[in-house]
VOPAGU-2260 file (C-alpha; in pm, 1 decimal, decimal comma):
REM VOPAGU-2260
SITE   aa  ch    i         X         Y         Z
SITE  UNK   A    0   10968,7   13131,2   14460,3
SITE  UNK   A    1   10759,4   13451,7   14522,8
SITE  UNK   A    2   10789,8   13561,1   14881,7
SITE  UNK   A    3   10472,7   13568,1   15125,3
SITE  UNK   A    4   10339,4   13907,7   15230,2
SITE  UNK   A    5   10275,8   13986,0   15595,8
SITE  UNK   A    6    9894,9   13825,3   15573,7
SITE  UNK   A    7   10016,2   13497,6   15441,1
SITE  UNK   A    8   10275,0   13449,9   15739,5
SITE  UNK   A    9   10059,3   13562,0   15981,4
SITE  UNK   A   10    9773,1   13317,6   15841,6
SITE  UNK   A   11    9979,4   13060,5   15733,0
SITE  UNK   A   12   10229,5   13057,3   16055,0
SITE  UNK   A   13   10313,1   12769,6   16310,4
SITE  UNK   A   14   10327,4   13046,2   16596,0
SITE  UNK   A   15   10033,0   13262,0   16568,4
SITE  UNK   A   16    9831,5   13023,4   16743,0
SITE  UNK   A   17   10104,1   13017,8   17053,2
SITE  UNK   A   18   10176,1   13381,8   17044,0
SITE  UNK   A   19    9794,1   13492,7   17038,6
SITE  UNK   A   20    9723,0   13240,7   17309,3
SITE  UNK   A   21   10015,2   13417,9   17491,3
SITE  UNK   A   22    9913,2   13776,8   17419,1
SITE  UNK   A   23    9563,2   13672,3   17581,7
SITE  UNK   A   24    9692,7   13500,2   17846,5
SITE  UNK   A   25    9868,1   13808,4   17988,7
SITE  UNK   A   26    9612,6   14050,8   17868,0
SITE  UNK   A   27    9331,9   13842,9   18078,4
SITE  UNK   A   28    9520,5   13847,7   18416,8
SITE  UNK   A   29    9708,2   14150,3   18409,0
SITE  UNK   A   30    9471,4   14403,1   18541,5
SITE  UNK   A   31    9458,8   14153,2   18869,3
SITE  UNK   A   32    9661,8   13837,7   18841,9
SITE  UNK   A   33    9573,9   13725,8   19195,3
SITE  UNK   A   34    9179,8   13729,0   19080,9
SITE  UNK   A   35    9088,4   13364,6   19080,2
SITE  UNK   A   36    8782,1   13454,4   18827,7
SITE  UNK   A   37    9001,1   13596,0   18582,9
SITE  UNK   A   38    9202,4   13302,2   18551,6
SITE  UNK   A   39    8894,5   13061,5   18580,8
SITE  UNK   A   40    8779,6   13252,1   18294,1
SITE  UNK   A   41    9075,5   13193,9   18124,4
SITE  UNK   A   42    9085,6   12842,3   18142,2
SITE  UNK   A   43    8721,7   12841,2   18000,4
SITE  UNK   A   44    8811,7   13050,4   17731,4
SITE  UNK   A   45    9135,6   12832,4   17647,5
SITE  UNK   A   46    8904,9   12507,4   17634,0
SITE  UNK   A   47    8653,8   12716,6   17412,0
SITE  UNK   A   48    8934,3   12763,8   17190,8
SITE  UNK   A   49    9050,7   12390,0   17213,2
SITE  UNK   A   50    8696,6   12335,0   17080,7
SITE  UNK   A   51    8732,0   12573,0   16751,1
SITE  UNK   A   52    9124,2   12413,4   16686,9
SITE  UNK   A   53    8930,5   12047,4   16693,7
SITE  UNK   A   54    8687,0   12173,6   16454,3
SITE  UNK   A   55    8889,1   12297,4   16227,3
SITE  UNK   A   56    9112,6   12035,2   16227,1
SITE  UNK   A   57    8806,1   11771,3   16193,7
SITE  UNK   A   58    8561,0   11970,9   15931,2
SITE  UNK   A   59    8852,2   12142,2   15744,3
SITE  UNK   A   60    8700,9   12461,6   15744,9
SITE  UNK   A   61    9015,0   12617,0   15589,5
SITE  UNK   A   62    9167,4   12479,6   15256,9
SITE  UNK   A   63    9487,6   12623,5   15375,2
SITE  UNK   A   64    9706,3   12476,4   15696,1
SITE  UNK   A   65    9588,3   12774,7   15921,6
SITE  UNK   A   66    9461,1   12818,2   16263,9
SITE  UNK   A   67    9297,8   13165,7   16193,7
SITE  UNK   A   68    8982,0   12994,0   16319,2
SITE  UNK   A   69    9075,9   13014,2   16689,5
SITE  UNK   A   70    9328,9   13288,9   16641,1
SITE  UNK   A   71    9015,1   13516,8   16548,0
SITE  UNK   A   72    8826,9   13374,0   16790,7
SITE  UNK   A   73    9088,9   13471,2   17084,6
SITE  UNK   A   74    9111,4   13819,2   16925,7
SITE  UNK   A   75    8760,2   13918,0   16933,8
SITE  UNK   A   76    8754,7   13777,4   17325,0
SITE  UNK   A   77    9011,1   14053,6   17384,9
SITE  UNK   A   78    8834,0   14343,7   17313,1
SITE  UNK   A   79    8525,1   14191,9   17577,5
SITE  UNK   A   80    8721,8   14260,4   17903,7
SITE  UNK   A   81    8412,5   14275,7   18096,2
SITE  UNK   A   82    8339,4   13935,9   18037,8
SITE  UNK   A   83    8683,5   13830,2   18132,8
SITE  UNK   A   84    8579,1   13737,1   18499,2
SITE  UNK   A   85    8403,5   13412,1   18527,5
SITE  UNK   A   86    8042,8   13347,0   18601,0
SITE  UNK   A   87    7854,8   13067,2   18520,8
SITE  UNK   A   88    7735,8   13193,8   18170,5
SITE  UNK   A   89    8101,3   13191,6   18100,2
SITE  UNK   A   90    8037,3   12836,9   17994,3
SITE  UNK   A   91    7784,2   12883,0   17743,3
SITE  UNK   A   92    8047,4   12995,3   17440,7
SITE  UNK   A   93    8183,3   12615,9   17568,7
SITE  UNK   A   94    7831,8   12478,1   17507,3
SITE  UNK   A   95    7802,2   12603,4   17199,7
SITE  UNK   A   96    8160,8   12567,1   17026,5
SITE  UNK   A   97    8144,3   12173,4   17129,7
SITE  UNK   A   98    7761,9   12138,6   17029,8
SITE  UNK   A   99    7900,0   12194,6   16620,1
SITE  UNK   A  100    8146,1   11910,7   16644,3
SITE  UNK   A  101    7887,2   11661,5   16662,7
SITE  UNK   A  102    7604,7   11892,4   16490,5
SITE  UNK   A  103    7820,4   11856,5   16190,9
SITE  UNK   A  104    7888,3   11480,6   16204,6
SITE  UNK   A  105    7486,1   11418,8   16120,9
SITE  UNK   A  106    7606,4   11520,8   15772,1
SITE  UNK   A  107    7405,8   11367,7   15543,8
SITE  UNK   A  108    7413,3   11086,4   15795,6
SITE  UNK   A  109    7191,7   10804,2   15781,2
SITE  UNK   A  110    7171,4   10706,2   16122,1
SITE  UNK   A  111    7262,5   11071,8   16270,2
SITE  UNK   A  112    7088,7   10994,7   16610,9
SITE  UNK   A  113    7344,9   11008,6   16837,7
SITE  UNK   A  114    7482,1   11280,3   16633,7
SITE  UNK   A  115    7155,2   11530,4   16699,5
SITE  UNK   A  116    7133,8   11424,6   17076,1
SITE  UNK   A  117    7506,8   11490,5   17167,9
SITE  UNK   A  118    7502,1   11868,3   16957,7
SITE  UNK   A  119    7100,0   11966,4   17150,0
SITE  UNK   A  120    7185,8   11824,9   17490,8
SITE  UNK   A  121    7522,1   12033,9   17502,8
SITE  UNK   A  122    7275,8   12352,5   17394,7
SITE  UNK   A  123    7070,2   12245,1   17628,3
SITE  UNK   A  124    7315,5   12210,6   17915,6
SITE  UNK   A  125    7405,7   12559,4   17824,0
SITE  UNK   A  126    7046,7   12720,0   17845,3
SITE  UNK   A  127    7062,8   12613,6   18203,1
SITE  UNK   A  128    7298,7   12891,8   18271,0
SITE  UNK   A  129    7138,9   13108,3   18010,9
SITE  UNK   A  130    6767,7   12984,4   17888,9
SITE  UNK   A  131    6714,2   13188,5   17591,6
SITE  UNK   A  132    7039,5   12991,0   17478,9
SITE  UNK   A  133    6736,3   12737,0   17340,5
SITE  UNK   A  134    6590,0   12998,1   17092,0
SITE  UNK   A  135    6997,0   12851,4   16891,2
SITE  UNK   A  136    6749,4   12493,9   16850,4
SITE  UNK   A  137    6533,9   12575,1   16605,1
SITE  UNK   A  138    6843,1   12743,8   16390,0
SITE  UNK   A  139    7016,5   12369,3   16403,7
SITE  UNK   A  140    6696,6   12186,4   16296,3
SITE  UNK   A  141    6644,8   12465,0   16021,0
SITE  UNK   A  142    7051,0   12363,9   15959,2
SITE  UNK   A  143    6962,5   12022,1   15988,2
SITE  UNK   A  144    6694,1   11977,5   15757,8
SITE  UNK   A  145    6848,4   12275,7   15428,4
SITE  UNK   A  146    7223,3   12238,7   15489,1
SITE  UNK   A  147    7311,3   11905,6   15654,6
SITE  UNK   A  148    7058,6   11668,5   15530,6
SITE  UNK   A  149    6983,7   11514,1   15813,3
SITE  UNK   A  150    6659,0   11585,7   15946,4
SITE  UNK   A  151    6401,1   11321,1   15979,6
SITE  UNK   A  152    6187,1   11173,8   16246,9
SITE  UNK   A  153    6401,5   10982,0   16440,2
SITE  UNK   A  154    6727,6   11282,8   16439,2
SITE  UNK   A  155    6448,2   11537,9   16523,1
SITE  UNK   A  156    6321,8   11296,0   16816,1
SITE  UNK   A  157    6707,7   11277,9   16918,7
SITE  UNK   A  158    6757,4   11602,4   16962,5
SITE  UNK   A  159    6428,0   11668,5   17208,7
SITE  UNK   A  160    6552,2   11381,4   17374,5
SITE  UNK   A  161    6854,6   11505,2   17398,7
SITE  UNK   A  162    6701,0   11918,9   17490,4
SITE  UNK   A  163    6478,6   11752,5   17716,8
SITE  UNK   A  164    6688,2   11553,9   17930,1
SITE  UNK   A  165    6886,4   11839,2   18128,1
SITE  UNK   A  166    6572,9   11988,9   18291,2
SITE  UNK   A  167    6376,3   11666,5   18305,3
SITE  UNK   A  168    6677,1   11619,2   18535,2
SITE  UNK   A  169    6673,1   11962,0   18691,9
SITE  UNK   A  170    6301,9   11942,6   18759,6
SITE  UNK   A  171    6341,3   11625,4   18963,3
SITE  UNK   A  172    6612,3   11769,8   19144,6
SITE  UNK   A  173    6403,0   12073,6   19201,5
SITE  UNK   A  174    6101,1   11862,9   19295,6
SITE  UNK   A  175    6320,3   11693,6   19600,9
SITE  UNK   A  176    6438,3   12095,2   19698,7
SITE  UNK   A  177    6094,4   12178,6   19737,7
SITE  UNK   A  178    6176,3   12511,0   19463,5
SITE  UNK   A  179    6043,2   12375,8   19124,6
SITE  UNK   A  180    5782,4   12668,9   19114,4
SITE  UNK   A  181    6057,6   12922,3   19209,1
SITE  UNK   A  182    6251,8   12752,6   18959,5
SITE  UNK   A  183    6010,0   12728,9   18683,7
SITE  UNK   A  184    5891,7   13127,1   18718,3
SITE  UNK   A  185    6240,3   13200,8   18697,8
SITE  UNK   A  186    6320,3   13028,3   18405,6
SITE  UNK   A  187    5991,1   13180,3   18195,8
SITE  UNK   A  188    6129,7   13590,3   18316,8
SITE  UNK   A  189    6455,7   13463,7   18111,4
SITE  UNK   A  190    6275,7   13508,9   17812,5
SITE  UNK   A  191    6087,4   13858,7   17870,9
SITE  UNK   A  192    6237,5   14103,9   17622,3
SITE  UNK   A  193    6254,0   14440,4   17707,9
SITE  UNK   A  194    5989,8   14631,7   17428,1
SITE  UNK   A  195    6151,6   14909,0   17163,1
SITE  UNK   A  196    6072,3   15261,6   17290,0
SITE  UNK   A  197    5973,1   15390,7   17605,8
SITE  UNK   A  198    6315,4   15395,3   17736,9
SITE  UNK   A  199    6313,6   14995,4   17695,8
SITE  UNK   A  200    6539,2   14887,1   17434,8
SITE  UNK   A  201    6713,1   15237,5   17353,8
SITE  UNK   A  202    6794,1   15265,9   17730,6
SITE  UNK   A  203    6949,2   14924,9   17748,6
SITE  UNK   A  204    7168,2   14981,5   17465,8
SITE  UNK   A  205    7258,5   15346,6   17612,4
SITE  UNK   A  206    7330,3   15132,5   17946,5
SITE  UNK   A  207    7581,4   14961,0   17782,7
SITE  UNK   A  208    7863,7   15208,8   17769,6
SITE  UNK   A  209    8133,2   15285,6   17505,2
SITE  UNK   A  210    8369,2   15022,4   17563,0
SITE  UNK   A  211    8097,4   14755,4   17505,8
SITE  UNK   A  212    7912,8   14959,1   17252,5
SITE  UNK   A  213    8194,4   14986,9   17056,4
SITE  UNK   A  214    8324,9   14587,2   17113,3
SITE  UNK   A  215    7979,1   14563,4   16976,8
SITE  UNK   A  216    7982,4   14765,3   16672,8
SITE  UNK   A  217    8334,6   14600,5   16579,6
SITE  UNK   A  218    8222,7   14216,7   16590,5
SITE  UNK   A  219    7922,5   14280,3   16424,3
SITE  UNK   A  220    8077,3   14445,7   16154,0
SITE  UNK   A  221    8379,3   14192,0   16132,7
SITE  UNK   A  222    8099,2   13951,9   16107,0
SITE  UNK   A  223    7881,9   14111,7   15835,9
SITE  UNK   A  224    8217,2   14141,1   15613,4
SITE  UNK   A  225    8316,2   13847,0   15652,3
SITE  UNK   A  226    7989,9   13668,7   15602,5
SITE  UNK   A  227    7928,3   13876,2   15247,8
SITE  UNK   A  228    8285,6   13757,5   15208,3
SITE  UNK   A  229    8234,7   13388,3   15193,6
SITE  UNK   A  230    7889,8   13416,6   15079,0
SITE  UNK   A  231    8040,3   13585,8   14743,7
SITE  UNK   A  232    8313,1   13281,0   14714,7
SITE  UNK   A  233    8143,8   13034,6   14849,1
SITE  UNK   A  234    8199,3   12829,2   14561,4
SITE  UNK   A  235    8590,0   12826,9   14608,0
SITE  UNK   A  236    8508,1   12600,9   14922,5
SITE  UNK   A  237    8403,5   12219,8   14913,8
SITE  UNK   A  238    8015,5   12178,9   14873,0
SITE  UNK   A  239    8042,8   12004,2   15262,5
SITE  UNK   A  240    8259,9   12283,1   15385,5
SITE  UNK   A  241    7976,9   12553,9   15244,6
SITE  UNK   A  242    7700,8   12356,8   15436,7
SITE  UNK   A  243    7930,4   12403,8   15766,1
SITE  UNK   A  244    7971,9   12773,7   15697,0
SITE  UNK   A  245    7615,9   12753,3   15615,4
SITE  UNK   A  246    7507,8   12693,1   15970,3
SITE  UNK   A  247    7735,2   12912,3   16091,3
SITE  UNK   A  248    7611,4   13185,1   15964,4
SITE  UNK   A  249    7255,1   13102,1   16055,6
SITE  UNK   A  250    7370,3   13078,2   16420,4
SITE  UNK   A  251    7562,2   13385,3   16380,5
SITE  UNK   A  252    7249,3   13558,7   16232,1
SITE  UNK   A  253    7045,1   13443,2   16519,5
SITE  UNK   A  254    7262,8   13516,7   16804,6
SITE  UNK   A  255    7383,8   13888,3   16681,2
SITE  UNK   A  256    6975,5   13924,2   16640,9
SITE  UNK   A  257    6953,8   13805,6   17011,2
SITE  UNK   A  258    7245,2   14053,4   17061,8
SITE  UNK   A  259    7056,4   14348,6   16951,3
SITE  UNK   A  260    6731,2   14260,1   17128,6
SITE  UNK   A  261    6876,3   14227,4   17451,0
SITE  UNK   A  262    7200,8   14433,0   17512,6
SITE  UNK   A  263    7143,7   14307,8   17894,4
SITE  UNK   A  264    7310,6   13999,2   17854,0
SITE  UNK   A  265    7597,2   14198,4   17601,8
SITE  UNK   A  266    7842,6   13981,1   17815,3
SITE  UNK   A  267    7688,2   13640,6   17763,8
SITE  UNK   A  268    7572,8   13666,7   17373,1
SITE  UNK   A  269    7881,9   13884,2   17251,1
SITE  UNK   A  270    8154,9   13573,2   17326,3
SITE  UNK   A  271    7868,1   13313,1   17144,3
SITE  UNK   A  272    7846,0   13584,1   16870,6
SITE  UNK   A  273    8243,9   13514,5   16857,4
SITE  UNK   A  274    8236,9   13163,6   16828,4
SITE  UNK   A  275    7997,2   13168,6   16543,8
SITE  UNK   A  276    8161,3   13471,0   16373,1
SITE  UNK   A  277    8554,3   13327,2   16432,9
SITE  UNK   A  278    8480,5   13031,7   16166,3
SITE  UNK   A  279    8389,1   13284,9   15879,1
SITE  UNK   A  280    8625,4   13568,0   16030,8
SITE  UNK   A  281    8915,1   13345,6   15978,2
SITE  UNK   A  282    8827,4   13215,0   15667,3
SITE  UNK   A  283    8791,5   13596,1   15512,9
SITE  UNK   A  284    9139,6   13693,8   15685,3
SITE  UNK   A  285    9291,2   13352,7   15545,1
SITE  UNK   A  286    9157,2   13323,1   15181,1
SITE  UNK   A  287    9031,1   13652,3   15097,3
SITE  UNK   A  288    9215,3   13805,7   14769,0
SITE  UNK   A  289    9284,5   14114,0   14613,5
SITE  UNK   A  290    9602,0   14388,5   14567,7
SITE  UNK   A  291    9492,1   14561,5   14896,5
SITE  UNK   A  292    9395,5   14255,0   15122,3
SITE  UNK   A  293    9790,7   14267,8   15295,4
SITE  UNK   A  294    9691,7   14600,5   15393,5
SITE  UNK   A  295    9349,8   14549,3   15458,4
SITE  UNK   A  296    9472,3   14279,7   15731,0
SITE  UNK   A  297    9748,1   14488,8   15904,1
SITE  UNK   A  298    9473,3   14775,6   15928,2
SITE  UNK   A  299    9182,4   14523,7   16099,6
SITE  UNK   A  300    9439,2   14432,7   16327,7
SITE  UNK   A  301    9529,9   14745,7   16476,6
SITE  UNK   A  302    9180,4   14850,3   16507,3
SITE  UNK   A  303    9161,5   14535,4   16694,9
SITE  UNK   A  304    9472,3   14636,5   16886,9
SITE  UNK   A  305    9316,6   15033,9   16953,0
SITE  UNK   A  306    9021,5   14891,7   17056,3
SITE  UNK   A  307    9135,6   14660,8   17275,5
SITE  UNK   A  308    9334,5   14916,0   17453,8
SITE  UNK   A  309    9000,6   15151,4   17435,2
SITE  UNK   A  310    8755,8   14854,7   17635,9
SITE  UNK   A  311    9043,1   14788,1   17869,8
SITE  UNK   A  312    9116,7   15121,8   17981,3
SITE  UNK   A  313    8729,2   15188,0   17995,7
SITE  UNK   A  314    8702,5   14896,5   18227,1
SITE  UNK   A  315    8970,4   14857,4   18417,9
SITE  UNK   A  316    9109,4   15253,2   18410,2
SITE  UNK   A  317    8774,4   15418,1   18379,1
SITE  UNK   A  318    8932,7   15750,5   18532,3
SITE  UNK   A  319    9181,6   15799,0   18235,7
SITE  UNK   A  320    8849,8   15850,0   18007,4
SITE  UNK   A  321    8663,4   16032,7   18189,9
């Protein structure tokens, strides 16, 4: 029997999933381990995580026995240390990573209802922390109505049903506070993009620094390889398992777009950018081929691993760069 290389172990192995999740786990906390944000942003991206392992295990996004999916996923989070500490919008990678599970159960559904209303309302829930979150709707229905088949009346009343229902809630709730114009004119300067030139967009971007400029850079790459990847042997892959990756990479598309426009909110979009790159990410580390794909591997990984150490020490050790 011919003996694995390094790549196939790795990909293939019944502890990468526990050793990543144990490299992260101490990696997260150590600059402060007595910072309760840290760790509440650990446990939120643990459960994101969950989200991507149920997934995979319930789509079969890999044709292999592999939990790249979420091992990618908890990679890319690593070199974001910025936005390790929770806040609110740490949630909305959760939002999104649960909303697929049921988005891809309308599969060529009949009665996908349900389906549609579960997979908008958790986007929705999500764009309550982070409203342009919402622009991701029109992607699913585009998803929905090409890649899934299930688009008709009644799924595409679902899922305004189901966008609707969070703030038909919040606006009552702001009604009885007395705040629901405070509220409202807040939610409408969430979508105000800063305008190219005049210092707008090139001075956000310059605002960003090198450590997230150059998180940036790498995830965005990782995810234009590996999309060209799958896109080139797509036809390896079941014809369901293509529409999945499908969507994907219309999300991914859309958010990395959303990334680029506004570089304020680097530390909301760049984790969402992860959960929609992870999926294709793992599937190019996993089933890629060729002579030099062993080496390839070990080489993405410790670019991973320098720039890791590069967006920690700019965060956390900013005098060592300086």
């Amino acid at each position: 029997m011919q003996k694995k290389d390094l790549r196939t172990r790795v990909t293939t192995g019944t502890y990468t999933l526990p050793a990543m999740t144990a490299l992260t786990a101490v990696l997260w906390v150590a600059p402060d381990a007595g910072s309760w944000r840290l760790w509440a942003g650990l446990v939120a991206a643990a459960w994101t995580a969950f989200q991507l392992i149920e997934l995979n295990n319930r789509c079969t996004l890999l044709r292999v026995r592999s939990r790249m999916v979420s091992v990618t996923f908890l990679g890319l989070l690593l070199v974001l240390p910025a936005a390790h500490g929770f806040t609110p919008q740490s949630l909305v990678p959760l939002c999104v990573a649960a909303s697929f599970r049921p988005l891809f159960g309308a599969y060529q559904k009949a009665e996908a209802q349900h389906h549609v209303f579960q997979a908008f309302l958790l986007v929705s829930l999500g764009s309550l922390l982070f409203p342009p979150l919402l622009l991701l709707l029109p992607c699913y229905c585009l998803s929905l109505a090409v890649h899934l088949r299930a688009l008709t009346g009644r799924t595409l009343a679902a899922g305004v049903l189901g966008a609707a229902l969070p703030y038909w809630l919040g606006a009552a709730w702001a009604m009885w506070r007395g705040d629901l114009g405070a509220r409202a004119a807040e939610w409408a300067a969430a979508f105000r993009f800063a305008p190219p030139g005049d210092g707008g967009l090139g001075e956000a971007l310059a605002a960003l620094g090198p450590a997230r400029q150059a998180a940036g850079a790498f995830m965005l790459a990782l995810a234009l390889m590996a999309t060209v990847h799958f896109l080139r042997t797509a036809y390896n892959d079941k014809i369901r398992t293509r529409m999945f990756f499908y969507t994907f990479i219309v999300s991914e598309v859309a958010v990395a777009a959303g990334l680029v426009v506004r570089p304020q909110d680097f530390d909301t979009l760049a984790p969402v950018l992860a959960v929609c790159a992870a999926p294709l990410a793992g599937h190019y580390f996993t089933l890629a081929r060729g002579r030099g794909m062993n080496v390839w591997f070990v080489l993405w990984c410790l670019l991973c691993a320098a720039l890791c150490a590069f967006t920690y020490a700019c965060t956390w050790m900013p005098s060592l760069i300086s």
